[in-house]
N, C-alpha and C positions, 0 to 999 in steps of 0.2 A: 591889545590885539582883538580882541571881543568888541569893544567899540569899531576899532579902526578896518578891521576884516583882515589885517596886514596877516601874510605866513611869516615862519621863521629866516632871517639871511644865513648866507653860509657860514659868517661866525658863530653864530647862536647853534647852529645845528652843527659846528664842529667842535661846539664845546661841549655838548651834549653827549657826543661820540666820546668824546675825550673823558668825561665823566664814566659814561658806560665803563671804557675801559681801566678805570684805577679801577670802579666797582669789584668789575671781575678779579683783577689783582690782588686787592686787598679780601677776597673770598665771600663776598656778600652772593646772595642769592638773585638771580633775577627775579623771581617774586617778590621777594621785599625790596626790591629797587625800584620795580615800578608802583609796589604798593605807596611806598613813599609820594612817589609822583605824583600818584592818583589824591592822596591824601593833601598834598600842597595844593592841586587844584582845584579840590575842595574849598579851601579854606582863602582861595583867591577867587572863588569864581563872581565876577561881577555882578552885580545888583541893579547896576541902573537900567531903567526902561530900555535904552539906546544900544544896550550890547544884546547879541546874540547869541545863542545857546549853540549857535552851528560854527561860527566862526569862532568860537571861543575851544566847542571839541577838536575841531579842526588846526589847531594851534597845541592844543595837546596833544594830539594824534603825531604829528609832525617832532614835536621833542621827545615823546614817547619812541616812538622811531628810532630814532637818532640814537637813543639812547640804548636801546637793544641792540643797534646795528653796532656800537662801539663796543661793546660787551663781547658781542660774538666772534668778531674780531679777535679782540682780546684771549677767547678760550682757543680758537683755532690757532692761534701763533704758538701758545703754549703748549698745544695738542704737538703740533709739528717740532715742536722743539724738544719734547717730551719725547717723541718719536725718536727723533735723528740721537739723542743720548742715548735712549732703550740700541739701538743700533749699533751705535759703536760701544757699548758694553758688552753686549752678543759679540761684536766683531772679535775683542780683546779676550773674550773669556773662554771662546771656540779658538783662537787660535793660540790663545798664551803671548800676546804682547802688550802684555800692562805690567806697571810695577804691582806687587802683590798686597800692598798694603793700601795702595790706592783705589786697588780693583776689590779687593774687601770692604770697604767702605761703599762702594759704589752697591756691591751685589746687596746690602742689604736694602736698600732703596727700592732694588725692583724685588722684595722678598724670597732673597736666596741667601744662605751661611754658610763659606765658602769654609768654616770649619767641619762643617757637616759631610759623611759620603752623599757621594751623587751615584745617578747613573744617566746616559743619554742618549735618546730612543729617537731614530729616523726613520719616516716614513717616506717612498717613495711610488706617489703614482703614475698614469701613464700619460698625466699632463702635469704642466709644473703648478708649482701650490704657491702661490703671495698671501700674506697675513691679512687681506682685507673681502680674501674666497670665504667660498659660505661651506668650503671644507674647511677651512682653519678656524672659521667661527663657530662651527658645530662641533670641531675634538673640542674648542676652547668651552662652550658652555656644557659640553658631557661631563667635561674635567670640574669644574667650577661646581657644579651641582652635584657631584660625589663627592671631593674632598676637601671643599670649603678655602679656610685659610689655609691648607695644607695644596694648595693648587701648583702644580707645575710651573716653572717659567717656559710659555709657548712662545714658537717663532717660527720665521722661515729662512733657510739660506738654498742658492742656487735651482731654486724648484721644490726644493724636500722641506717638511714638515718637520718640524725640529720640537723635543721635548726635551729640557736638562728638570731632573727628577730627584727627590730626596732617593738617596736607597734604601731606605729604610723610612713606610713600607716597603715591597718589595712591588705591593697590588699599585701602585701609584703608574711604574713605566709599562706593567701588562695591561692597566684597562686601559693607557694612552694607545696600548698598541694598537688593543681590540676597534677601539672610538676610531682609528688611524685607517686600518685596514678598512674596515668600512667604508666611512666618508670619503676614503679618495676608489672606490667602486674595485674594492679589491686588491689594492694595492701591496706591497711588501715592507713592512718594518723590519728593521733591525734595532738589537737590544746592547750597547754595549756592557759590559763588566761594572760595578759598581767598584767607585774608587772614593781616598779621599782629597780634600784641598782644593785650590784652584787647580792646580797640574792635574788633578784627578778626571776633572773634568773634560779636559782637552785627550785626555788617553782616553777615556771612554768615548767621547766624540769620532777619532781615531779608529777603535774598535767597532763602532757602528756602521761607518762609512766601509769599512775593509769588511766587514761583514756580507753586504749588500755586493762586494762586485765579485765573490768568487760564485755568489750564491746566483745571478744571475749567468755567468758563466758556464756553471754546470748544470742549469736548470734545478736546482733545489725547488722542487713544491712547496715547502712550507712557507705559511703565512708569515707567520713570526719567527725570526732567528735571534737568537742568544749567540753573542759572541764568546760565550765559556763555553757553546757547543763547537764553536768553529776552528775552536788556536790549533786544530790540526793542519788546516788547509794553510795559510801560513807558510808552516813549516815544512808542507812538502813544497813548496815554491821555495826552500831552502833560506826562510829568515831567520836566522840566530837567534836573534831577543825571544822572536815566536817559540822557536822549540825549546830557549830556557823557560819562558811562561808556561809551556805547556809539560813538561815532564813537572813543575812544583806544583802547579796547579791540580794536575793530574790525577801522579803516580805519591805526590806527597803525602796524602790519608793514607797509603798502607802502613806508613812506619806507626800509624797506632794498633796494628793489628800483632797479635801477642807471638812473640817470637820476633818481632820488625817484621821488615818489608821483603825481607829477600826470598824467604821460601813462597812468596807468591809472586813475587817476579819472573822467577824462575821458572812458575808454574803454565804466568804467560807466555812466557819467552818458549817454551815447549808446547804448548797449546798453538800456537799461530804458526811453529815450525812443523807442527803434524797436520796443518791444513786445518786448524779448528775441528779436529777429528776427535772429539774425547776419548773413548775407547785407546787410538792410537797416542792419544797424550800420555791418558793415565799407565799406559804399558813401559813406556819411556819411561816416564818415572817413577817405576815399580808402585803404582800408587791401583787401587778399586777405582771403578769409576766413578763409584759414589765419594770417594775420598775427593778426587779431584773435580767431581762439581760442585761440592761444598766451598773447594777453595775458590771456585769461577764466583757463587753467590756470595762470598767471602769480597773477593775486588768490588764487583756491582754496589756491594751494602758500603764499604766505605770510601769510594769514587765515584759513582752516582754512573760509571760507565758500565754499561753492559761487553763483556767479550761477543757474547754469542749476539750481539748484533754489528750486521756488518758497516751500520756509520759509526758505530764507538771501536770499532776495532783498528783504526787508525791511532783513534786519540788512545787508548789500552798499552799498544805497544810499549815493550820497556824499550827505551834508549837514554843516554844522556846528552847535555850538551855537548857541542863539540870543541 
């Protein structure tokens, strides 16, 4: 070709391509693919007077080409293909239709252990969020550059900003939150409950979403919501499951408190029926007041609910299931 000045025909140059691409397949580097190249053309480049150094570059230039062009090819198919599986494993694992032993196999691929608890943190801002925004890229490289190999599986469904998180840490689904809130200019996450399994994850998915529609409903301020803050609301929407979730969840730490759980039950159940009036509580129960604030810090220390605040004073209440 250096003699003759001829370029390459379409065969030549689609075998080239053709090459690029097993290249890629088989996981060779494009620098050592075209080193190679460069290297053979070395060690062919013509010597006689009659050839030229122009026509001969220009001949390599053109298979060089070729030969990147197939390559690249080659990583965008697998990109896309790589893609559309990450996809339907999200699909199956947010919604729970995969077999469980197939879908544990798959989640360690995209580094998740579906023996492991989760939890699963939605962000929702006031534009919808695709995995290729430079909000989903910025919670992704916040995430990446705090906890390494320990990084979240990130995604998006219908707009929102999606995180499935080990629970344990616990700082894993908070700083998603924090990075969340931010990036989408203020926007509102919710936090589901950490659970374990596959099923664990689809409930806490579950829990984040129902998180999010009472809280815009009622105008909740807060940035971040915890859905162990919320199994009140639920239950006064009268859902069953919810109010059994929420009296074990709850009210279930008193029964370590000495004596059980009743005499402080009792004490709320008399406290919310005097109008959260101490004075008037502790009179009812022939109790000091200092007797019966002790028992108030008594709930708070092993329920994390406060009485004398009026959003834990729904979730406080004694009730049982019905």
């Amino acid at each position: 070709m250096a003699r003759t000045g001829r370029r390459l025909n379409r065969d030549e140059l689609q075998a080239r391509r053709a090459a690029g691409e097993r290249a890629a397949e088989e996981g060779h580097s494009l620098r050592a693919l075209v080193d190679a190249h460069l290297a053979v053309a070395r060690a062919a480049w013509p010597r006689s007077a009659s050839a030229t150094a122009d026509s001969a570059l220009a001949a390599l230039a053109q298979a060089v080409d070729a030969l990147a062009g197939g390559y690249e090819r080659a990583q965008h198919l697998a990109v896309r293909q790589e893609e559309a599986a990450r996809r339907e494993f999200i699909d199956d694992l947010l919604y729970g239709g995969s077999d469980l032993g197939r879908l544990a196999e798959r989640a360690e691929r995209f580094g998740l252990r579906l023996s492991h608890a989760h939890a699963v943190a939605v962000a929702e801002g006031s534009e919808a969020c695709a995995e290729a925004d430079p909000v989903a890229r910025r919670v992704q490289q916040a995430l990446v550059g705090r906890f390494g190999d320990r990084q979240p599986l990130l995604t998006t469904k219908e707009g929102r900003l999606i995180c499935i998180a080990p629970g344990d840490p616990a700082e894993v689904p908070a700083c998603f939150a924090r990075e969340a809130h931010t990036a989408t200019g203020g926007g509102r996450v919710a936090v589901g409950r950490t659970h374990g399994g596959a099923g664990g994850i689809v409930q806490s998915y579950e829990e984040a979403l129902n998180a999010l529609e009472p809280a815009e409903r009622m105008g909740l301020g807060d940035a971040v919501l915890y859905a162990a803050d919320l199994l009140v609301y639920p239950v006064l929407t009268r859902d069953r499951q919810a109010m059994a979730d929420l009296v074990l969840s709850t009210l279930g730490p008193l029964r370590e408190a000495r004596g059980g759980a009743g005499p402080l039950l009792e004490t709320l159940a008399v406290y919310f029926d005097a109008g959260c009036i101490a004075a008037e509580a502790a009179r009812r129960l022939s109790l000091s007041v200092r007797a019966l604030t002790y028992r108030l810090a008594r709930v708070h220390q092993l329920t994390g609910a406060d009485p004398a605040d009026p959003v834990h004073r729904y979730t406080g209440t004694p009730c049982t299931p019905p």
